[in-house]
N, C-alpha and C positions, 0 to 999 in steps of 0.2 A: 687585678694585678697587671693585667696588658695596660690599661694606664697610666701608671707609674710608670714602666716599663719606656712608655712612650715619651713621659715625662724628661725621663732622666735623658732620652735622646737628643730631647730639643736643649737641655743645657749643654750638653757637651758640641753641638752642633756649631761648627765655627764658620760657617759658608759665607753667612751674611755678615760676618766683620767688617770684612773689610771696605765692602761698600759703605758702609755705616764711618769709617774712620775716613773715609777717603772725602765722603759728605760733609763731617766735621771741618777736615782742614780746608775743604774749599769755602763755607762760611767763615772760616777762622780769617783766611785770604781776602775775602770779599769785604767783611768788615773792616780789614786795617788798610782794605784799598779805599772804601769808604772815609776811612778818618783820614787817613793821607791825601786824599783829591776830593776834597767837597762835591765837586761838581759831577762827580761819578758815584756819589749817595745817591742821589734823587733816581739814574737808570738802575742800579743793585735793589735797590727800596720796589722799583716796578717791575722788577724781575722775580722776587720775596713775593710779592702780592698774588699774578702771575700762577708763577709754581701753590700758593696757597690755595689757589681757586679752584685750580686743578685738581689735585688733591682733596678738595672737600668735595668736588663733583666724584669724584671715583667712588670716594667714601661713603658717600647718599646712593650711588648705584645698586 
């Protein structure tokens, strides 16, 4: 029962939205600054990789 219980906390649980929506539009941004200035692809692209590696190192921790 405690379970469930726990369950149904983490849906209603809104803390982490908005980091989440805030992440969204700044890839939203980064990509139409991408298609807007070619030339600022190539740094966005080694920024993506980057934060990727990162991320998969934590991940493996």
């Amino acid at each position: 029962m405690e379970h469930v219980i726990k369950r149904l906390r983490i849906w209603r649980d809104r803390r982490g939205q908005d980091l989440i929506e805030y992440a969204l539009l700044a890839g939203f941004v980064a990509v139409a600054a991408g298609a807007a200035f070619p030339p600022v692809a190539n740094t966005i692209s080694q920024i993506y990789s980057k934060v990727k590696s990162v991320l998969s190192s934590a991940n493996a921790s």
